[in-house]
C-alpha atoms as one frame of an Amber mdcrd trajectory, in Angstrom:
protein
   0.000   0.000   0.000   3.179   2.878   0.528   3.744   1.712  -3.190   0.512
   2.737  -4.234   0.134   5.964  -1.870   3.649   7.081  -3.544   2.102   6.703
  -6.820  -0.808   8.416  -6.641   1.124  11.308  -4.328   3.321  11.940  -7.792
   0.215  11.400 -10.083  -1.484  14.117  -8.240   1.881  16.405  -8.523   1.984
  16.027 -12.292  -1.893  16.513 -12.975  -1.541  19.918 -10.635   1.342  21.448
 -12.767  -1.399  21.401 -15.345  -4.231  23.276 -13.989  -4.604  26.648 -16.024
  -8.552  27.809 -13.894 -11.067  26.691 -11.408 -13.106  24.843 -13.398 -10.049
  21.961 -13.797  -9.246  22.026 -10.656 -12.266  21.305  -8.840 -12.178  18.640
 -11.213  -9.304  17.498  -9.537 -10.662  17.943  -6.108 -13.736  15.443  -6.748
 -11.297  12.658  -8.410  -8.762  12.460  -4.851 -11.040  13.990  -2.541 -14.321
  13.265  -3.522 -16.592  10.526  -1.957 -15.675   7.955  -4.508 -12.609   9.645
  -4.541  -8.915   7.589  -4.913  -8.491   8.678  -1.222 -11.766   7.220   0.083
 -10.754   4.017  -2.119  -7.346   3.855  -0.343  -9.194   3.975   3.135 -11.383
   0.997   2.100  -8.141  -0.856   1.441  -7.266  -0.705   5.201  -9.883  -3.397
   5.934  -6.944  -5.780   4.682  -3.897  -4.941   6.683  -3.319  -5.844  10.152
  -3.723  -4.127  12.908  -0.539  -2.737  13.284  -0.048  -2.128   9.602  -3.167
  -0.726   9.220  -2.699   2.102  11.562   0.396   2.721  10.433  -0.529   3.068
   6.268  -4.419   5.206   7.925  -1.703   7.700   9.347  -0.196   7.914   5.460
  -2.944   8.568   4.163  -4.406  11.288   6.278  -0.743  12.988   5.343  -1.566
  12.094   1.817  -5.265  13.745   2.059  -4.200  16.714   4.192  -1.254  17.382
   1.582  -4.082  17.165  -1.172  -6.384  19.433   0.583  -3.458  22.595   1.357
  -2.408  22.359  -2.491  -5.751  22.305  -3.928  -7.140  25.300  -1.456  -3.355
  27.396  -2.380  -4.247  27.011  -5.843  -7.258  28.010  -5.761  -6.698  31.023
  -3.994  -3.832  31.842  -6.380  -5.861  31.492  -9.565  -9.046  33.856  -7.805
  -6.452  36.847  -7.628  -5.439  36.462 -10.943  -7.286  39.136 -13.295  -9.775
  37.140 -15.442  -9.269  37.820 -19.061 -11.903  39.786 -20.820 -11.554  38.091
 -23.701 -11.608  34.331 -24.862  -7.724  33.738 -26.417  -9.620  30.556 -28.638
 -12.374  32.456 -30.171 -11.480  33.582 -33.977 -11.146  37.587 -34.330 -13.884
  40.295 -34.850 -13.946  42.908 -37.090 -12.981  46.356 -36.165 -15.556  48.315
 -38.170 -14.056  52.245 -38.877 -16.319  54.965 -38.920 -16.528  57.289 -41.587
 -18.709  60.780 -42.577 -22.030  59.867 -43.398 -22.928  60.962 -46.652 -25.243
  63.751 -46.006 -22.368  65.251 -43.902 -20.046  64.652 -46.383 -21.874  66.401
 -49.241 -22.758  69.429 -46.759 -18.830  69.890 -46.044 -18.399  69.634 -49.615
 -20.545  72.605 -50.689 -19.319  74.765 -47.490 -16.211  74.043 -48.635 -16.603
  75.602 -52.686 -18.142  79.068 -51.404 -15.898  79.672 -48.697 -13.411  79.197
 -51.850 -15.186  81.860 -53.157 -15.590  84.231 -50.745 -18.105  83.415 -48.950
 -18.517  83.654 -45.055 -20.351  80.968 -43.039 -23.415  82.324 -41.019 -25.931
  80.859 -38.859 -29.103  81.574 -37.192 -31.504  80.296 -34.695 -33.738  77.054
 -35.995 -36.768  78.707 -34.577 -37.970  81.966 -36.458 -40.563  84.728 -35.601
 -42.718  84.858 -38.874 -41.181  88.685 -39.993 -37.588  86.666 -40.858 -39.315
  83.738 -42.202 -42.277  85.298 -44.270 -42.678  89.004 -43.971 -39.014  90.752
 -44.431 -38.971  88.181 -47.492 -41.858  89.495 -49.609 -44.256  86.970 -48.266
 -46.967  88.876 -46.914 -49.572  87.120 -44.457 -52.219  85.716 -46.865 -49.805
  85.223 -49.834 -50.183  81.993 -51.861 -46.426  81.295 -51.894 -46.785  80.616
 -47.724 -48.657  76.940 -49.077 -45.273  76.439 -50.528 -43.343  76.006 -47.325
 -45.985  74.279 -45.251 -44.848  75.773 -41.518 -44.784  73.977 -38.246 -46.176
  77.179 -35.884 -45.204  76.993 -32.762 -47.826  80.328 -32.288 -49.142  82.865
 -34.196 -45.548  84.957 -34.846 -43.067  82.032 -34.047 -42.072  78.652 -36.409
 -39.796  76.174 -37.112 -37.819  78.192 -39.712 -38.771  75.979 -43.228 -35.620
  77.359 -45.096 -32.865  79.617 -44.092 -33.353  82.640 -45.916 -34.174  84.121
 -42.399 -29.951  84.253 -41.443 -30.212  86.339 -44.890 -32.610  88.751 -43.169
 -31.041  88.739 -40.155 -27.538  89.406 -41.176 -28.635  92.048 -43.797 -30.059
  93.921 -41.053 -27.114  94.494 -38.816 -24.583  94.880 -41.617 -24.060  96.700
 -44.765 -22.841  95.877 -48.258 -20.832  94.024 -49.459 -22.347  91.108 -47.968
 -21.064  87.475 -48.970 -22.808  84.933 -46.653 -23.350  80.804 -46.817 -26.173
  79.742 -44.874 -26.391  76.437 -43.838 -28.445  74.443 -41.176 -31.782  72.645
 -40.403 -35.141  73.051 -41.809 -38.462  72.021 -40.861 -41.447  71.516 -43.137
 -44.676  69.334 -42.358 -44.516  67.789 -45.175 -45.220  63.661 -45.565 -41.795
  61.431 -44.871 -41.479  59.491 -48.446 -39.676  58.890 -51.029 -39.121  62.879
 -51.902 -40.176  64.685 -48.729 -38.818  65.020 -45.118 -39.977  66.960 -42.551
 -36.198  67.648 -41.454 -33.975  68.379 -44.152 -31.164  69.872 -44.305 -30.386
  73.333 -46.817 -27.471  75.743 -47.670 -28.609  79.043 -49.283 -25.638  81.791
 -50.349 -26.475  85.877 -50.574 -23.995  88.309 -52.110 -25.056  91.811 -52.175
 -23.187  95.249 -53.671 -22.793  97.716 -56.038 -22.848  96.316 -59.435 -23.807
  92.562 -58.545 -25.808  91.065 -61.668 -27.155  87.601 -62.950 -24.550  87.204
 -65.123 -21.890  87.140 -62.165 -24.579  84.189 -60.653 -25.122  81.841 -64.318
 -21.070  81.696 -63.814 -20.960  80.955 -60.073 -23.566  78.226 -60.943 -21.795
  76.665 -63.431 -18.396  76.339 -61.363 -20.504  74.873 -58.685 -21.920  71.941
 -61.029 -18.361  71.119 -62.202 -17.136  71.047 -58.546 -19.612  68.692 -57.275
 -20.810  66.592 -60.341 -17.637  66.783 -62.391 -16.940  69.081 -65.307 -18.826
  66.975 -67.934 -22.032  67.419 -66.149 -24.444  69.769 -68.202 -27.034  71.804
 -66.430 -29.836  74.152 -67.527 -30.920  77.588 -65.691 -34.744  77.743 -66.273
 -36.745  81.046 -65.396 -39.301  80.526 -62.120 -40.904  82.719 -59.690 -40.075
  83.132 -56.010 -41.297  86.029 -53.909 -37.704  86.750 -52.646 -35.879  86.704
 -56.093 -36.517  88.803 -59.390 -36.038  87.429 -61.702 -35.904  83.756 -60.703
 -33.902  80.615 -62.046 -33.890  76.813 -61.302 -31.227  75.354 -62.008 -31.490
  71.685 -63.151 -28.379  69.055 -64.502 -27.879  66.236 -66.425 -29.324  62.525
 -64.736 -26.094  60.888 -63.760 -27.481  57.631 -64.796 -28.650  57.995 -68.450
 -26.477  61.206 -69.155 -29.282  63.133 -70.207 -31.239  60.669 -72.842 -34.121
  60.336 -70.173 -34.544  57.074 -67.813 -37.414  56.199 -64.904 -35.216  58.488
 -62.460 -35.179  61.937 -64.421 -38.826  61.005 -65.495 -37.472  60.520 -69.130
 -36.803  64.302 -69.318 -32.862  63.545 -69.174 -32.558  66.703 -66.486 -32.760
  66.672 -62.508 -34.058  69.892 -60.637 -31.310  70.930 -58.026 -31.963  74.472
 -56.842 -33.434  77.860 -57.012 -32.020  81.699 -57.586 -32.194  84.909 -58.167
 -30.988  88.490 -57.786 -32.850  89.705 -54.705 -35.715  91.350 -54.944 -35.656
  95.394 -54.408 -38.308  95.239 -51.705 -36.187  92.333 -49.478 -33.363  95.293
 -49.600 -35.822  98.047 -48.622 -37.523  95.518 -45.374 -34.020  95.465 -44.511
 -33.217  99.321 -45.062 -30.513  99.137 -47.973 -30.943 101.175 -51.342 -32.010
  98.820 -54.230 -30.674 101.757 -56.435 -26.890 101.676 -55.014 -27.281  98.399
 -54.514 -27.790  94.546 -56.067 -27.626  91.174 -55.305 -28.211  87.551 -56.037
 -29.299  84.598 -53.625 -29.510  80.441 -54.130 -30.450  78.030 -52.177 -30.811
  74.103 -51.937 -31.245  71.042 -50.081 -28.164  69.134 -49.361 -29.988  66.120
 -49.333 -31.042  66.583 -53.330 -27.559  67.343 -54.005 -26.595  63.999 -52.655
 -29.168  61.898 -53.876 -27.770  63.682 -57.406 -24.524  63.333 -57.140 -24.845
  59.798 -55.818 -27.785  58.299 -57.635 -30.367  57.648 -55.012 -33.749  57.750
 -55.371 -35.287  57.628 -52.004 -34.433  60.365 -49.106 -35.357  58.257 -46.624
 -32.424  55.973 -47.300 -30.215  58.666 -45.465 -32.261  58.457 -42.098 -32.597
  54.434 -41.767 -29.292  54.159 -40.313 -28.833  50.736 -42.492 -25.092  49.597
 -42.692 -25.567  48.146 -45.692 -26.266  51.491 -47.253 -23.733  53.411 -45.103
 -21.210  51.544 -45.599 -21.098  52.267 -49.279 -19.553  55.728 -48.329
């Protein structure tokens, strides 16, 4: 029997070395100390010894058990203060996914960018209006038709979410005087249905440039370095006359579909051309709401939504895309 309680002493040694967590070891535990456990089995064995031998090998054994017992409870309190790992070493890699400007932001950057190139200083204005900036100081007189246009959220009678951002125009035409050069870009808010074409938060950038001498020739050339910029210097586009109340005379600007090149497909509605924005040179009464001389003084204004830029420039045909926060889309940018 001191044969066999040698044996499984160094057994035990070599199985301990091995233990990497818990989990093993109170594997271990149950195998040598467990109730059918090697040690119980070597007790059982006593039964056959003699007296004096048996006393003798019981005495062993209890060393053996007790010797069992410290290393077990040492390891275990060794591998508890360890740090546990917060990761599992034998699981196969994830993928580090790296973010990136979505394209809305993108675009937006992109057209802030071209007019500061040109001049142009960045202005901004509160997102909710009192109706004089929105409507009134822009030739839109209570009552006027052109109000249906822009289908207002009121918060009361005098105050809305702005629904464009010709307001920062107002606003900044009031405190300074020509030359003025202002981009202004921000939020918009229209109750309008959320579909394929329509948002009731979009985003816009509108430009003003106001002196002596300013005329729509200077604006038909500003428009056609923008549509090379952003759609690439093959890109045709068309300045048709419109009305606004702001502008006289008016313009939209339309360009080529990027997908059929201008020979008419489902997206341009077979017409070959894709509206983009509207402009103008501003009308004399916006300069006399905002107390400068129409007779010293002319200007031109443009505005558009960066979203219809974007779904231009990168062939998309629903605006709600932009919003759905799918990766599959996103991730395309």
């Amino acid at each position: 029997m001191q044969r066999q309680i040698e044996e499984l002493k160094q057994e035990f040694e070599k199985i301990l070395q091995k233990v990497k967590d818990s989990d093993t070891l109170e594997k271990i535990r149950v195998r040598y100390l467990g109730r059918k456990g090697e040690i119980n089995r070597l007790f059982k064995e006593l039964s056959k010894l003699g007296i004096d031998e048996k006393r003798i090998m019981g005495n062993e054994i209890n060393k053996l058990k007790q010797l069992i017992t410290n290393r077990v409870e040492k390891l275990r309190t060794e591998l508890q203060s360890k740090p546990k790992a917060d990761y599992e070493p034998l699981l196969p890699g994830r993928t580090v996914y790296v973010g990136h400007q979505h394209p809305l932001s993108r675009v937006f950057k992109e057209i802030v960018a071209f007019f500061k190139d040109y001049g142009f200083a960045l202005k901004t204005g509160p997102e909710i209006e009192f109706d004089w900036y929105n409507f009134e100081a822009l030739n839109i007189p209570k009552h006027h038709p052109a109000r249906d246009m822009f289908s207002s959220l009121y918060i009361r009678k005098d105050l809305m979410l702005r629904s464009h951002t010709s307001p920062i125009q107002i606003r900044v035409m009031e405190k300074q005087k020509p030359p003025i050069k202002i981009i202004c870009p921000g939020r918009c808010y229209r109750y309008d249905p959320f579909d394929a074409s329509h948002s009731p938060v979009f985003h816009q950038v509108e430009a003003l440039y106001v002196d002596e001498g300013v005329s729509f020739g200077e604006l038909k050339w500003l428009l056609k370095e923008f549509v090379c910029y952003m759609f690439g210097p093959k890109t045709r586009y068309e300045l048709r006359p419109s009305y606004f109340p702001f502008t006289e005379p008016s313009g939209e600007l339309a360009v080529s579909c990027p997908v059929c090149g201008g020979d008419g497909c489902t997206v341009c509605g077979n017409t070959g051309w894709l509206e983009m924005l509207g402009c103008g040179m501003v009308h004399p009464q916006v300069l006399k709401n905002v107390k400068i001389s129409p007779r010293k003084y002319s200007g031109y204004a443009l505005g558009m939504g960066v979203e219809r830029v974007a779904m231009i420039k990168y062939v998309i045909d629903d605006i709600r895309i932009f919003y759905n926060n799918d990766l599959r889309f996103l991730e395309q940018f």
